[in-house]
C-alpha positions as CSV (number, residue, x, y, z in Angstrom):
1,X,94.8,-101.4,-215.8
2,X,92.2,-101.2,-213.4
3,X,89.5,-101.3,-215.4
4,X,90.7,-105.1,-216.8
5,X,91.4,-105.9,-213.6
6,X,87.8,-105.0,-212.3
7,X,86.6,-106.9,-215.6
8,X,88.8,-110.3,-214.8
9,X,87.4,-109.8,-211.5
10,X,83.7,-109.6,-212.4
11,X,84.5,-112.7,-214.9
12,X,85.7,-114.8,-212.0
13,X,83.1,-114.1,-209.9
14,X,80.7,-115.3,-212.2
15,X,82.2,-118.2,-213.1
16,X,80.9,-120.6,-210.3
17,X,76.9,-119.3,-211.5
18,X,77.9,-120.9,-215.0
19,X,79.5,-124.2,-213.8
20,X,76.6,-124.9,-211.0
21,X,74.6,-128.2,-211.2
22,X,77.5,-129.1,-213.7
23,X,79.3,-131.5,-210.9
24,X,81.1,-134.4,-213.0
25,X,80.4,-138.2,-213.0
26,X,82.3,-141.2,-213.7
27,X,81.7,-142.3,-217.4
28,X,81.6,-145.8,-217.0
29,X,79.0,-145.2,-213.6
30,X,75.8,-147.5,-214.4
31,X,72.7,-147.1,-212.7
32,X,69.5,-149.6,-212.9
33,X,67.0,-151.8,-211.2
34,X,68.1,-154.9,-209.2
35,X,65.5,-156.6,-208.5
36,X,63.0,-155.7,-211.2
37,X,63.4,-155.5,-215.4
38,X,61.2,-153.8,-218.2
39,X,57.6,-155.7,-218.5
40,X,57.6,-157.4,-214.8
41,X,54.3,-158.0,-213.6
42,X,54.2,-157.5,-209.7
43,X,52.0,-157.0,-206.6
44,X,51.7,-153.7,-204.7
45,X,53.5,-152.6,-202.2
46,X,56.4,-153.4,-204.5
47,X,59.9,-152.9,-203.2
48,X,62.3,-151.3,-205.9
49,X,66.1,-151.5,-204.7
50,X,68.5,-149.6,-206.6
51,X,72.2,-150.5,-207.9
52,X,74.8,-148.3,-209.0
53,X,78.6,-149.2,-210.1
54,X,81.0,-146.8,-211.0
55,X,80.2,-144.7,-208.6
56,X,79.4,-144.3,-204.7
57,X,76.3,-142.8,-202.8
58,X,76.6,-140.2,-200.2
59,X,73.3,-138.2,-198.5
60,X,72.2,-134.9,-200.1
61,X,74.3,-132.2,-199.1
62,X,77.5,-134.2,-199.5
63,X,79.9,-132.5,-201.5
64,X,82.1,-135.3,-202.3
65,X,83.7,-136.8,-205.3
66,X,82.0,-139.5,-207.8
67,X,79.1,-139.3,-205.3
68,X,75.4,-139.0,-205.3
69,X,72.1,-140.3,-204.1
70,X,69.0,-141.5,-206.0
71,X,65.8,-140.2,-207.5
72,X,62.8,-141.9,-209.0
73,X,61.2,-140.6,-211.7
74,X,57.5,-142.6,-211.5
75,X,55.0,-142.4,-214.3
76,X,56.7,-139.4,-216.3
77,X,58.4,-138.9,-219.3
78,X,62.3,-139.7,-219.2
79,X,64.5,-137.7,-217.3
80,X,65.2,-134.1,-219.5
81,X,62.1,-134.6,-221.3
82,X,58.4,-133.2,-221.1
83,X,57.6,-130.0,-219.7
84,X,60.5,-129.1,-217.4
85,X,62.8,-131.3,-218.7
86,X,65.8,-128.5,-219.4
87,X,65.0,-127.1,-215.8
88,X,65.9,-130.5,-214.1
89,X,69.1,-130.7,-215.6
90,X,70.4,-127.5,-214.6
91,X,68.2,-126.2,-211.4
92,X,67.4,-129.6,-210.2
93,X,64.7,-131.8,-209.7
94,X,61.6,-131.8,-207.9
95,X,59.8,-133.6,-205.1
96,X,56.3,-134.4,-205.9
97,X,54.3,-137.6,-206.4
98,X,56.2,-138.6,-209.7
99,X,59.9,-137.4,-208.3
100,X,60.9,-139.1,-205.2
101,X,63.8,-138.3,-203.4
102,X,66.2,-140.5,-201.2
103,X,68.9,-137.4,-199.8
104,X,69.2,-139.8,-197.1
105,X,71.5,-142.3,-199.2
106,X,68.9,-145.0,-199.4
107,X,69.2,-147.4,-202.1
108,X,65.4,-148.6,-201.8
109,X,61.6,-148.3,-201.6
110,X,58.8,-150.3,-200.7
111,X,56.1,-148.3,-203.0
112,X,52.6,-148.7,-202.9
113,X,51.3,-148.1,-206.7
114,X,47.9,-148.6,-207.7
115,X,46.7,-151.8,-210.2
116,X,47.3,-150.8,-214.3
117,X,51.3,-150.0,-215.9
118,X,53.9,-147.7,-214.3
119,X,57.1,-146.2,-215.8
120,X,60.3,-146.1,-213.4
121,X,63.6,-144.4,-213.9
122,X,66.4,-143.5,-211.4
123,X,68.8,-140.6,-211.4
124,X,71.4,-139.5,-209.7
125,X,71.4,-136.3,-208.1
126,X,74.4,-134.2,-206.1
127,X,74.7,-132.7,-203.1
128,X,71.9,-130.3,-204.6
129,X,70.0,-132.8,-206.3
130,X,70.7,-131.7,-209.9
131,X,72.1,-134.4,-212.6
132,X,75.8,-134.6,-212.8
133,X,77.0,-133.0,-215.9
134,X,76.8,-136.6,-217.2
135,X,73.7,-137.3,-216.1
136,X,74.3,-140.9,-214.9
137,X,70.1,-142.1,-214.9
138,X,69.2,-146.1,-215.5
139,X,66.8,-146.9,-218.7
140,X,63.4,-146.8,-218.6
141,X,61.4,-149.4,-217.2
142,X,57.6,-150.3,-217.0
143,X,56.2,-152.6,-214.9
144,X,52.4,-154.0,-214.3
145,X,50.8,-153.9,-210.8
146,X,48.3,-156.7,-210.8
């Protein structure tokens, strides 16, 4: 008796290491550009403001329902895709040139990209930054600094 209680124990335990980064999201929650569409041709610093329905945005660290706060994926492949793309869904994503974070809730950015075609995509994070177990992201866009 002790020994499956030790065992149900030891399974319990484990359990939050298997559900982590697996926080749910709203089917219906839609993310995407507002102010700019796939094959826009615009001048740098460009300002990219983001829109989400369905869902409401909190800072980083937040551990609220149907919450998050954004990410921009710029000039990479798709979010899950390309080299680490199964370590972003589950450990989270990373800040470097091409993964900026916004923990502070913001729902824009005034970038400064140079001339030639750029891809942009946003994702919502969690409190941890890792995708929702939905991950709610917008499509893919490119647009052309001239």
């Amino acid at each position: 008796m002790k020994l499956a209680l030790a065992t149900a124990l030891a399974a319990l335990m484990a359990l939050p290491a298997q559900v982590e980064g697996q926080t749910p999201s709203n089917p219906d929650a839609r993310l995407y550009f507002v102010n700019l569409s796939d094959g826009d041709t615009v001048a740098s610093p460009v300002t990219v403001n983001f829109g989400l329905s369905g869902m409401g945005v909190a800072p980083a660290g937040t551990e609220m329902e149907m919450t998050g706060h954004h990410h921009l994926l710029i000039d990479r492949p798709p979010l899950g895709q390309g080299e680490d793309g199964a370590d972003e869904l589950t450990i989270g994503l990373p800040s470097d040139e091409h993964h900026r974070h916004f923990g502070g809730g913001q729902t824009e950015v005034t970038l400064d990209l140079p001339a030639g075609p750029h891809t942009l995509q946003l994702v919502l994070g969690d409190a941890s930054h890792v995708p929702h177990a939905e991950p709610v992201v917008s499509d893919v866009i490119t647009i052309t600094i001239d």
